[in-house]
N, CA, C and O atoms as a GROMACS GRO file, in nm:
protein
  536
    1UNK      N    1   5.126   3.618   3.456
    1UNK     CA    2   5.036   3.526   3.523
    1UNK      C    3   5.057   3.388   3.463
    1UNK      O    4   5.089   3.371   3.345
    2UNK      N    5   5.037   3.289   3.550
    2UNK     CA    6   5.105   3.132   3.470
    2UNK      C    7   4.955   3.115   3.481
    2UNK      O    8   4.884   3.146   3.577
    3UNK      N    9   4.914   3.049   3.347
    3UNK     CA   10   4.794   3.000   3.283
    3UNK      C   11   4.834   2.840   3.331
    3UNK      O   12   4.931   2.782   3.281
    4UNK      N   13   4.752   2.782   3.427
    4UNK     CA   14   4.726   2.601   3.504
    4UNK      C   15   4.700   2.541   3.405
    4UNK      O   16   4.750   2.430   3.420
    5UNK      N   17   4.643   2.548   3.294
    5UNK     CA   18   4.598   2.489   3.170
    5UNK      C   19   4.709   2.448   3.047
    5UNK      O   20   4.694   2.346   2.981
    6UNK      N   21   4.784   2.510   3.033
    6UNK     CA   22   4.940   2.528   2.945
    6UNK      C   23   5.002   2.518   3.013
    6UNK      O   24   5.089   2.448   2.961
    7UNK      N   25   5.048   2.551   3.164
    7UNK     CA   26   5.176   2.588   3.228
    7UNK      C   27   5.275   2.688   3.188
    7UNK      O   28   5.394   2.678   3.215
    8UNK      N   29   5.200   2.824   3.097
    8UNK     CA   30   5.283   2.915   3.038
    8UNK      C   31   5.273   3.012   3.106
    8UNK      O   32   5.207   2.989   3.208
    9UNK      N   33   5.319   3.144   3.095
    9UNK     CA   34   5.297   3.269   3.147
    9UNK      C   35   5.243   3.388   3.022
    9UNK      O   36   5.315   3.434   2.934
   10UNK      N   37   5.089   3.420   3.046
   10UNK     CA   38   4.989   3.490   2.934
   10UNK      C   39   4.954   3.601   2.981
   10UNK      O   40   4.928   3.596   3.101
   11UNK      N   41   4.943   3.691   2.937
   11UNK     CA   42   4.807   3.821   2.959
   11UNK      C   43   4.722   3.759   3.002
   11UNK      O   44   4.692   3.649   2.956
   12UNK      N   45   4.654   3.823   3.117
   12UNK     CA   46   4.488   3.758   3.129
   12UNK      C   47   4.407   3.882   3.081
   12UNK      O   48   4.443   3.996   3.111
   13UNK      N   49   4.296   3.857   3.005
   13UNK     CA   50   4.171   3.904   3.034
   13UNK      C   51   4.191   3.925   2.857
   13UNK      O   52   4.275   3.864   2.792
   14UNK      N   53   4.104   4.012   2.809
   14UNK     CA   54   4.062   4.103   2.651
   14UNK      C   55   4.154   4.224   2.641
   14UNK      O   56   4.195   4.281   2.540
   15UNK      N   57   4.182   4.257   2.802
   15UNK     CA   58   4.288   4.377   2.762
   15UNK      C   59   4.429   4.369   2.659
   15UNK      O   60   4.470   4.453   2.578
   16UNK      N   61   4.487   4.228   2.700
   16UNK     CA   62   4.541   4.140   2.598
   16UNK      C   63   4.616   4.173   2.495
   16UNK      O   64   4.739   4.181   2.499
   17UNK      N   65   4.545   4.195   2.395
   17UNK     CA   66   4.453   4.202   2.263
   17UNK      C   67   4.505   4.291   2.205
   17UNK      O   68   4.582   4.284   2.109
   18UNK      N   69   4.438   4.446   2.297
   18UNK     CA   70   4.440   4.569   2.302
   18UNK      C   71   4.582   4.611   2.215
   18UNK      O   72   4.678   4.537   2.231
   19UNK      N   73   4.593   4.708   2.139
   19UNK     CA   74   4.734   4.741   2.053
   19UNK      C   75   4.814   4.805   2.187
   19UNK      O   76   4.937   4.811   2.182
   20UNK      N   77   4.750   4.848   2.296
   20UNK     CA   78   4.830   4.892   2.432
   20UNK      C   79   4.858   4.774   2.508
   20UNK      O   80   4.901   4.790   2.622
   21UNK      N   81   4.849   4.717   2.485
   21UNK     CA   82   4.907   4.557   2.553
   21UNK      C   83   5.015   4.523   2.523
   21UNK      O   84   5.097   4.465   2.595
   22UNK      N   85   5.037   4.576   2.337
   22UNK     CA   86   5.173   4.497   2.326
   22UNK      C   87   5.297   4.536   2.340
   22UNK      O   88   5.388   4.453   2.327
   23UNK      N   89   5.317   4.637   2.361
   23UNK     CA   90   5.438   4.640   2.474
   23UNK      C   91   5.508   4.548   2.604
   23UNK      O   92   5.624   4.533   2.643
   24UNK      N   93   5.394   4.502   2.643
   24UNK     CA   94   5.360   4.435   2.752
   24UNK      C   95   5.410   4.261   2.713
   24UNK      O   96   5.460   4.188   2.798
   25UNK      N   97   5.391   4.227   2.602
   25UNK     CA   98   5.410   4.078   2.556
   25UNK      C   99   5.544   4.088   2.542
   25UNK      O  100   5.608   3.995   2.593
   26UNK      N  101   5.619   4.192   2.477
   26UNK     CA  102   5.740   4.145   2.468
   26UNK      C  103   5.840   4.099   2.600
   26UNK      O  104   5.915   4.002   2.583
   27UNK      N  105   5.839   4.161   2.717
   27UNK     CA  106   5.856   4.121   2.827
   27UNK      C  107   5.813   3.976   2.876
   27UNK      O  108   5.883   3.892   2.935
   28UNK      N  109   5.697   3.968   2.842
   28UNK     CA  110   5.627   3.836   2.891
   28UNK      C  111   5.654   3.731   2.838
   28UNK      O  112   5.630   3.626   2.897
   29UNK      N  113   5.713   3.731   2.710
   29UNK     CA  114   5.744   3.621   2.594
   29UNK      C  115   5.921   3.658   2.631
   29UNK      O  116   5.995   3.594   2.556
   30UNK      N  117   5.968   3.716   2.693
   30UNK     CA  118   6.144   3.704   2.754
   30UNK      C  119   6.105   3.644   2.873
   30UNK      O  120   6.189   3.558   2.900
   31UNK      N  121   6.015   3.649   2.961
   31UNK     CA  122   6.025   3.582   3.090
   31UNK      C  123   5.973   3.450   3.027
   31UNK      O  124   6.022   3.345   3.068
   32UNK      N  125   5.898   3.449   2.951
   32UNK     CA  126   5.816   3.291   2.941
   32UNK      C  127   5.973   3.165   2.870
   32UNK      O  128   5.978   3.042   2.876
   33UNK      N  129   6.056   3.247   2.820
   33UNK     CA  130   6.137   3.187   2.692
   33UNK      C  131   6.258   3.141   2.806
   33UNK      O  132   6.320   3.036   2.795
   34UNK      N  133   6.279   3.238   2.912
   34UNK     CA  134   6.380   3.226   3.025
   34UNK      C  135   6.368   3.077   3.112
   34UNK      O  136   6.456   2.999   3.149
   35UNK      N  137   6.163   3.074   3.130
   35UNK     CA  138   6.132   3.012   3.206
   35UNK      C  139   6.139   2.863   3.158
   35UNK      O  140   6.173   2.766   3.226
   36UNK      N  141   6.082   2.865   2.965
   36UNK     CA  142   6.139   2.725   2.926
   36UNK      C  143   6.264   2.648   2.943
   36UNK      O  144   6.288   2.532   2.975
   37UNK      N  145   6.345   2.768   2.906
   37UNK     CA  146   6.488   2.754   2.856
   37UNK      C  147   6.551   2.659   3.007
   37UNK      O  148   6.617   2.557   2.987
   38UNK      N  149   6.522   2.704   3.146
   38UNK     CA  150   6.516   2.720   3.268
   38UNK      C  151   6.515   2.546   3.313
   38UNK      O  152   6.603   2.477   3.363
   39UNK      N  153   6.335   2.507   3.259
   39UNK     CA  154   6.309   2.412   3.254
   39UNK      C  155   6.390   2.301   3.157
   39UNK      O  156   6.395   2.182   3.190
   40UNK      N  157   6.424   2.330   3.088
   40UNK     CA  158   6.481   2.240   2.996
   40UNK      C  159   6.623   2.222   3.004
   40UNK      O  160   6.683   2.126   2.957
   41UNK      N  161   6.676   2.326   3.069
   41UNK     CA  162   6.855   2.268   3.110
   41UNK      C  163   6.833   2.181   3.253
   41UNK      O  164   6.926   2.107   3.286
   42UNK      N  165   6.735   2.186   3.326
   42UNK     CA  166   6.714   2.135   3.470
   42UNK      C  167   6.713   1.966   3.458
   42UNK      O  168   6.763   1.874   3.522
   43UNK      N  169   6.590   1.987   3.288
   43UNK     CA  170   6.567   1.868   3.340
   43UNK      C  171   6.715   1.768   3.217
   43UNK      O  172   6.738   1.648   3.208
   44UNK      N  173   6.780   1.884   3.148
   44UNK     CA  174   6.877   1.793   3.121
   44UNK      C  175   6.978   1.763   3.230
   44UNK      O  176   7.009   1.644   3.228
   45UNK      N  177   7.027   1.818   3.308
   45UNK     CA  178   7.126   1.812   3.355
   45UNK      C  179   7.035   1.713   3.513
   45UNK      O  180   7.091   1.719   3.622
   46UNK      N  181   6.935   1.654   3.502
   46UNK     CA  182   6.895   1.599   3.608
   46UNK      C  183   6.893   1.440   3.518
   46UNK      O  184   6.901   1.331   3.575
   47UNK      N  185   6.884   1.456   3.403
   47UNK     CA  186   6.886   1.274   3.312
   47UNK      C  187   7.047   1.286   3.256
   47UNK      O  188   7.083   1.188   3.191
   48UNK      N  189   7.127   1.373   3.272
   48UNK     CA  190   7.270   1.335   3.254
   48UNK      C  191   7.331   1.285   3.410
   48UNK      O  192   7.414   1.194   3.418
   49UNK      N  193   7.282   1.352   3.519
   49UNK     CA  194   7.301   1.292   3.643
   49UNK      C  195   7.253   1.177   3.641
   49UNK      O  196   7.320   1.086   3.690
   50UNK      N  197   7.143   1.154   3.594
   50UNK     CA  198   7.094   0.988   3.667
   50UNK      C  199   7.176   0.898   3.565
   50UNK      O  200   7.208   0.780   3.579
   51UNK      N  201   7.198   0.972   3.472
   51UNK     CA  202   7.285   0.855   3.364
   51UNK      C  203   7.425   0.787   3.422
   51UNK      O  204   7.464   0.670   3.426
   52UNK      N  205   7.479   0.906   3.463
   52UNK     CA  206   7.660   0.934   3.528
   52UNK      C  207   7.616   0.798   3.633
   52UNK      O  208   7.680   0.694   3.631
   53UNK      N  209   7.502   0.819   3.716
   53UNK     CA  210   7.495   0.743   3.826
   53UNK      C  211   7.497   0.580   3.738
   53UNK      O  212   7.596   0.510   3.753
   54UNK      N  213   7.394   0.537   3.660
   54UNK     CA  214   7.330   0.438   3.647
   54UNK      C  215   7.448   0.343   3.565
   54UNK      O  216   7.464   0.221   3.575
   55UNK      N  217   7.538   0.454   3.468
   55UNK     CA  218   7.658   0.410   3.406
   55UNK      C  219   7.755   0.332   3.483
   55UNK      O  220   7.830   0.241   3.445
   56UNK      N  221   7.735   0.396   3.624
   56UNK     CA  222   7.884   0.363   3.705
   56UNK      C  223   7.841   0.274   3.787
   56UNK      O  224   7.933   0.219   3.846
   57UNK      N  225   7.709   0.226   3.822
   57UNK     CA  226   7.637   0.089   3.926
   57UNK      C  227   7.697  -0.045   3.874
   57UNK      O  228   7.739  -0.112   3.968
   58UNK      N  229   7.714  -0.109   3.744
   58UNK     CA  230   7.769  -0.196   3.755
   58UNK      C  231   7.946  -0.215   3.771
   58UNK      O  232   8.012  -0.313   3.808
   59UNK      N  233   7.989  -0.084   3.728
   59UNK     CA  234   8.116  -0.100   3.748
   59UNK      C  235   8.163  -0.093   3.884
   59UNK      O  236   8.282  -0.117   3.905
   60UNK      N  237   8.100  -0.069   3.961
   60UNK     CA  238   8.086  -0.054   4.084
   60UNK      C  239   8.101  -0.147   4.163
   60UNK      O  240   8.178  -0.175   4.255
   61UNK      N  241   7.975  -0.214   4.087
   61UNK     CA  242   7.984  -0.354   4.175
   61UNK      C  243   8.058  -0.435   4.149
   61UNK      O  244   8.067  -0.534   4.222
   62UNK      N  245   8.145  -0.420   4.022
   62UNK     CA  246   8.280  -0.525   3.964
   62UNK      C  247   8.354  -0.467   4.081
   62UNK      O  248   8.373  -0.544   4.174
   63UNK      N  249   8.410  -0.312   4.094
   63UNK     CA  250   8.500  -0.284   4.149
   63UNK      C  251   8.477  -0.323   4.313
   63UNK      O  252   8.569  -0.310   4.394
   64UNK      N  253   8.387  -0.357   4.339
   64UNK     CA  254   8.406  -0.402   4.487
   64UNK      C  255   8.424  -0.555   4.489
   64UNK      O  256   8.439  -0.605   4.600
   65UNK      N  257   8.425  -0.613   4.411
   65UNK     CA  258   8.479  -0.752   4.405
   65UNK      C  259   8.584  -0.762   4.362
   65UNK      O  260   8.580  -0.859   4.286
   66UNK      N  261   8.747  -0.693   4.365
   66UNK     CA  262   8.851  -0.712   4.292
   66UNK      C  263   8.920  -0.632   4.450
   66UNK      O  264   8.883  -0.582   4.556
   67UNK      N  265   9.028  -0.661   4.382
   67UNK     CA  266   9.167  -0.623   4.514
   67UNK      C  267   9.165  -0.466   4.474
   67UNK      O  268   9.169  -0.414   4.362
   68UNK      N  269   9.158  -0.413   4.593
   68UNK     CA  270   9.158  -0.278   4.557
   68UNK      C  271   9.335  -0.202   4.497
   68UNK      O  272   9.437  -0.240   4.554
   69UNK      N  273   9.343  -0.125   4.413
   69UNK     CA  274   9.443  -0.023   4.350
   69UNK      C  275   9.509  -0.129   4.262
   69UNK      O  276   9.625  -0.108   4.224
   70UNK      N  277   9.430  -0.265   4.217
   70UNK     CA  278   9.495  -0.316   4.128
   70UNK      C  279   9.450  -0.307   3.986
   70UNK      O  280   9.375  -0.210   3.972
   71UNK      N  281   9.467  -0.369   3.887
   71UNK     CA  282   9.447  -0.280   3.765
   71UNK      C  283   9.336  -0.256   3.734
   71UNK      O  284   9.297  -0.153   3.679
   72UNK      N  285   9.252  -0.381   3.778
   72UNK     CA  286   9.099  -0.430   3.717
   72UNK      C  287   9.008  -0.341   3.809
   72UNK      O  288   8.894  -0.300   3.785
   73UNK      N  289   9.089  -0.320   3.924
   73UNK     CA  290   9.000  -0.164   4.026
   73UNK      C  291   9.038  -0.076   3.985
   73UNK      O  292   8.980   0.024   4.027
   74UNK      N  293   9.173  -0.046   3.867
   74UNK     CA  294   9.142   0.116   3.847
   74UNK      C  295   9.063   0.083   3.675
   74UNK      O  296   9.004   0.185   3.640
   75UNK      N  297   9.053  -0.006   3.591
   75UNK     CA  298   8.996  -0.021   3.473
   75UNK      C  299   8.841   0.021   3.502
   75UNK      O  300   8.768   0.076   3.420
   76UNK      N  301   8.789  -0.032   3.690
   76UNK     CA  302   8.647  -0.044   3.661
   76UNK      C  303   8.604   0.100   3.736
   76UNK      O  304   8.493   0.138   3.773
   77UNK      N  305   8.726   0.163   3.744
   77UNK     CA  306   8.680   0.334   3.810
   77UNK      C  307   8.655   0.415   3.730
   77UNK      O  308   8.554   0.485   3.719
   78UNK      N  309   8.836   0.404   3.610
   78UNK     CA  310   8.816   0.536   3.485
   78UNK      C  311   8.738   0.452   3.395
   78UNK      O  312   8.656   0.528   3.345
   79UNK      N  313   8.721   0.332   3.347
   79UNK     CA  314   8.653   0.316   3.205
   79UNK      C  315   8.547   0.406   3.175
   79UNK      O  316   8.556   0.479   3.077
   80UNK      N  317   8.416   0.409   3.271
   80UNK     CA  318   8.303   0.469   3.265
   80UNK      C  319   8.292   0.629   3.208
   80UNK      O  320   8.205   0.685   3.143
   81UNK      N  321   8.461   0.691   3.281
   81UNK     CA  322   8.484   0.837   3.243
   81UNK      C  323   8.452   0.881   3.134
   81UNK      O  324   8.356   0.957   3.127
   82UNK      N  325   8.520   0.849   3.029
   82UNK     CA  326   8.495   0.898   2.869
   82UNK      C  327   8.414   0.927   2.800
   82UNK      O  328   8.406   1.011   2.710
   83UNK      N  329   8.297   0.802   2.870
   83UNK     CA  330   8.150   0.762   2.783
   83UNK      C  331   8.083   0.880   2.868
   83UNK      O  332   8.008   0.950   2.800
   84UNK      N  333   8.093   0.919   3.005
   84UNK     CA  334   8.055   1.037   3.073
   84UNK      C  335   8.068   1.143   3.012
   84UNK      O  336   7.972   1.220   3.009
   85UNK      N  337   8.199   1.180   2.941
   85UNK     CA  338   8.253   1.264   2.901
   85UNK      C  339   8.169   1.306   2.756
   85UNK      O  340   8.150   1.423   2.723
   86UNK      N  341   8.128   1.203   2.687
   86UNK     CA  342   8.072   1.183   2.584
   86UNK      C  343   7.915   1.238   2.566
   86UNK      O  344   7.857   1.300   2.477
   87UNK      N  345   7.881   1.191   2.682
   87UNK     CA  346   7.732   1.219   2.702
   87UNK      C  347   7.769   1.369   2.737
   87UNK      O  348   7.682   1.448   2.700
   88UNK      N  349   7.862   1.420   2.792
   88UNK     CA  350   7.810   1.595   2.843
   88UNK      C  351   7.850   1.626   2.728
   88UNK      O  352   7.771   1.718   2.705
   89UNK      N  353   7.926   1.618   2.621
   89UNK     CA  354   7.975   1.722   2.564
   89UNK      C  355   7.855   1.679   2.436
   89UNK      O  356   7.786   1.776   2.407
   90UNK      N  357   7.831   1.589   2.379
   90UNK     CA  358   7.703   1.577   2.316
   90UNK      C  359   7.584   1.663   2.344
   90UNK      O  360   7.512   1.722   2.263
   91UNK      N  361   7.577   1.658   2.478
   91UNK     CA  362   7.397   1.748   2.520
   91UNK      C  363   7.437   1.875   2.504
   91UNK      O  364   7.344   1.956   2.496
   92UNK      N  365   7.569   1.929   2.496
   92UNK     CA  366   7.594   2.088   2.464
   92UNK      C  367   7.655   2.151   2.607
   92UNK      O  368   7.710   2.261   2.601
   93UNK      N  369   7.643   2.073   2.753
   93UNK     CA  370   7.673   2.118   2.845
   93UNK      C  371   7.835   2.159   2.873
   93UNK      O  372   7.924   2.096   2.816
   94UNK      N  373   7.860   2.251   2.950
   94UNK     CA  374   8.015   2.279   2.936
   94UNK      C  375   8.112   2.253   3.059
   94UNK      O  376   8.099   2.148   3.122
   95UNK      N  377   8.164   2.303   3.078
   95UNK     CA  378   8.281   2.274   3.200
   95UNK      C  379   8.189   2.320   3.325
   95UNK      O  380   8.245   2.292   3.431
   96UNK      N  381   8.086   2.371   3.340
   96UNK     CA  382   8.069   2.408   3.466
   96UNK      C  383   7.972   2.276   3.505
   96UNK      O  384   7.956   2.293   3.626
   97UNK      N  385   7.913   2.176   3.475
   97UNK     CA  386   7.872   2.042   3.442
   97UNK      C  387   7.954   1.920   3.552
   97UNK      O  388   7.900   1.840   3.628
   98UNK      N  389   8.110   1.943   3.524
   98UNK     CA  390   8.211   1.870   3.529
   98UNK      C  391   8.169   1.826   3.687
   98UNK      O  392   8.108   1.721   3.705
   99UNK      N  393   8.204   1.910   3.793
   99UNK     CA  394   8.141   1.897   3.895
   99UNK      C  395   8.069   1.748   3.930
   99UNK      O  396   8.092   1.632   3.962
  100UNK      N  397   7.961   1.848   3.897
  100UNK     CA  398   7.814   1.773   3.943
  100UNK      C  399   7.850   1.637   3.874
  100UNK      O  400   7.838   1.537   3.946
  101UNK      N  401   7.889   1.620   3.756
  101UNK     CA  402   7.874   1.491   3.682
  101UNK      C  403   8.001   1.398   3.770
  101UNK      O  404   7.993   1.276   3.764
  102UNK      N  405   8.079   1.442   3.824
  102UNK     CA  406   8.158   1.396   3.928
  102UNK      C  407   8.141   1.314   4.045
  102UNK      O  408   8.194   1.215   4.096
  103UNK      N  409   8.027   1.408   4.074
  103UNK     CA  410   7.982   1.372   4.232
  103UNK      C  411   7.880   1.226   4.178
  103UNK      O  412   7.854   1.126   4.245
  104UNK      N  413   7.838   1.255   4.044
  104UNK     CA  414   7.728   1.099   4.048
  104UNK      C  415   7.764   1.030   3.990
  104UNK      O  416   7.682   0.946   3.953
  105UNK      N  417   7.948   1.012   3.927
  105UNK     CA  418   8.027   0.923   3.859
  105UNK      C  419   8.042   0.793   3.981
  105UNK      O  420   8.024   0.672   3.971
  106UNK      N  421   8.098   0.909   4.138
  106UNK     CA  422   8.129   0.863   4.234
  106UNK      C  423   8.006   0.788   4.332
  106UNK      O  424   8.022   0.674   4.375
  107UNK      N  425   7.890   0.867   4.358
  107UNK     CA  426   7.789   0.798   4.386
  107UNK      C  427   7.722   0.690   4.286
  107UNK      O  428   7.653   0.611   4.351
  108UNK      N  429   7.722   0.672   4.195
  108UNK     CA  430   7.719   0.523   4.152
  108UNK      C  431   7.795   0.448   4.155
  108UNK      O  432   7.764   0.338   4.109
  109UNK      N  433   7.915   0.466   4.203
  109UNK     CA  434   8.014   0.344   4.248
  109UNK      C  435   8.018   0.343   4.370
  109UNK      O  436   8.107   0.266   4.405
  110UNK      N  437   7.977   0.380   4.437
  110UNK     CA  438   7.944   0.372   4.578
  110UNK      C  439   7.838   0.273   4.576
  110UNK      O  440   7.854   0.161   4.624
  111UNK      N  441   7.697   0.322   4.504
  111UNK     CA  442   7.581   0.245   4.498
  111UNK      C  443   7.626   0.101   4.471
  111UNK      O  444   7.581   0.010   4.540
  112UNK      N  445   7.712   0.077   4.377
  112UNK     CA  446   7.711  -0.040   4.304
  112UNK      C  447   7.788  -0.093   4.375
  112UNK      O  448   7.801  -0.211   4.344
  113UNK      N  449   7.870  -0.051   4.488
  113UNK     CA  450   8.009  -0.141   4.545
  113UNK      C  451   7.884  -0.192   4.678
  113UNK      O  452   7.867  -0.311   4.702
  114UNK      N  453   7.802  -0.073   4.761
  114UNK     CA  454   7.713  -0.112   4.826
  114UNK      C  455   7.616  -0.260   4.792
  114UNK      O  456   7.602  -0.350   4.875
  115UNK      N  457   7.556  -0.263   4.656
  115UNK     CA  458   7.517  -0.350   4.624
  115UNK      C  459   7.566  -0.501   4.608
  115UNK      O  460   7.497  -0.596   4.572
  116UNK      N  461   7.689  -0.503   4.640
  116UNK     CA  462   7.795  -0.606   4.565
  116UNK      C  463   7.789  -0.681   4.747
  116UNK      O  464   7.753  -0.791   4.789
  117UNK      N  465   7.842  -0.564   4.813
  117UNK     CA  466   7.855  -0.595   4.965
  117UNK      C  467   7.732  -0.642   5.031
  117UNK      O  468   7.751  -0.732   5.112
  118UNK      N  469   7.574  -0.592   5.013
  118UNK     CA  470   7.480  -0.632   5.049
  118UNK      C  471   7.429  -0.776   4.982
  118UNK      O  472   7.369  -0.857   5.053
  119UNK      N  473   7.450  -0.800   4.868
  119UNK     CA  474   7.454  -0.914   4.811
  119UNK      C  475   7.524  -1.036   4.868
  119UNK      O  476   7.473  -1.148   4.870
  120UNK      N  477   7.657  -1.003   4.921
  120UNK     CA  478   7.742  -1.070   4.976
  120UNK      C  479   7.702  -1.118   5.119
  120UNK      O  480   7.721  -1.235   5.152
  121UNK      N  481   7.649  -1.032   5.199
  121UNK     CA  482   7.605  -1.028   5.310
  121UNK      C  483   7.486  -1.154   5.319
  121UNK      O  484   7.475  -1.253   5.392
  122UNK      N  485   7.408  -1.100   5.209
  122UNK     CA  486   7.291  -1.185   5.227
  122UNK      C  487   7.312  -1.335   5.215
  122UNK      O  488   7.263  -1.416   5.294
  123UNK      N  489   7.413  -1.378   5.075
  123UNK     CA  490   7.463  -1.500   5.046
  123UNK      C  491   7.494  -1.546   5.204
  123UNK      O  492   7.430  -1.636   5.259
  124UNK      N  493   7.612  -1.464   5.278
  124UNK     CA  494   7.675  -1.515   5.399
  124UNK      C  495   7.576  -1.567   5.513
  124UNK      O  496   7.590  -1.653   5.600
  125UNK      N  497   7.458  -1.474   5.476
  125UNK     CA  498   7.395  -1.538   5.627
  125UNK      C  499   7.301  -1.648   5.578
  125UNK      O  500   7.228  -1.711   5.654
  126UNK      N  501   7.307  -1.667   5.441
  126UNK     CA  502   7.203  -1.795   5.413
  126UNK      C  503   7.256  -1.897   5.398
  126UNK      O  504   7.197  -1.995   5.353
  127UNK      N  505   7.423  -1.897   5.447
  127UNK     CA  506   7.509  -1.991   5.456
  127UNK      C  507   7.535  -2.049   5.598
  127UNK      O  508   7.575  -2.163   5.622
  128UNK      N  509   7.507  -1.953   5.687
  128UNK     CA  510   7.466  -1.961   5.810
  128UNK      C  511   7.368  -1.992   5.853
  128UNK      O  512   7.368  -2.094   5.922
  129UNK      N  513   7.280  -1.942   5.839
  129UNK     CA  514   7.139  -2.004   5.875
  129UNK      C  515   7.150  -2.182   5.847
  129UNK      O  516   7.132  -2.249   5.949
  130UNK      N  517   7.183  -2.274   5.695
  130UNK     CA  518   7.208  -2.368   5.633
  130UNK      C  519   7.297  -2.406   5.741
  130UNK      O  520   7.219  -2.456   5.823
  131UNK      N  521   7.413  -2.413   5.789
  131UNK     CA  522   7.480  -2.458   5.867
  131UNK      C  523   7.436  -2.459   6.008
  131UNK      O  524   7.512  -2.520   6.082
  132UNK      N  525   7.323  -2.403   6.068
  132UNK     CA  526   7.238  -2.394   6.224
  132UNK      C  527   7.185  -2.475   6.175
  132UNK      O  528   7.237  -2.583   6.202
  133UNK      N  529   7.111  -2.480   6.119
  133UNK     CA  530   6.996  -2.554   6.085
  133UNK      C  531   7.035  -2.734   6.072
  133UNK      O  532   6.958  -2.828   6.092
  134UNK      N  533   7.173  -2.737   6.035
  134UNK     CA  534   7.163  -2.885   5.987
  134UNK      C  535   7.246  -2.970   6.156
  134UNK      O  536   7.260  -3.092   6.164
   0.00000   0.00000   0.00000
């Protein structure tokens, strides 16, 4: 039973207690230990994702301002890799990681090249507007 008060999983009632109960805890203290353990790789591997992402937004946005496949566009693709690399193998996570940390190496350079282009956009039409106007 998950106790709303802790957020754990307890015996309810006095039966509990009882020396016939404890059979019963050891099970309950493997599901409860599963359920931390559970929680706590989730929420690592959900702040190594937002990292992968947040790492690669400004390089992103360098790399959409440079000629693409030239050096300074492939410096601002792999640089970020390593330090990625750094952060998974630090938190203890292993090759099955690699993946996922992939997909939000790439979606933050997406984000950040998006940002570079919407930026650009906006400059352009307030250069326009300035030129109607006069």
């Amino acid at each position: 039973m998950l106790h709303a008060a802790e957020n754990t999983l307890c015996p309810a009632g006095p039966a509990a207690k009882s020396p016939a109960a404890a059979p019963l805890l050891i099970p309950l203290r493997l599901v409860q230990f599963i359920y931390d353990l559970y929680h706590l790789l989730m929420r690592t591997i959900l702040l190594l994702c937002l990292a992968a992402a947040a790492i690669n937004l400004p390089f992103g946005y360098y790399r959409a301002g440079v000629p693409k496949l030239s050096l300074r566009w492939f410096l601002a693709v792999h640089l970020p890799v390593p330090l990625i690399i750094v952060m998974r193998i630090s938190s203890g996570q292993g090759w099955s990681l690699v993946p996922l940390m992939f997909a939000c190496d790439v979606l933050g350079q997406i984000m950040g090249g998006m940002l570079r282009t919407d930026s650009g956009k906006k400059q352009a039409e307030k250069i326009t507007v300035e030129e109607d106007e006069r």
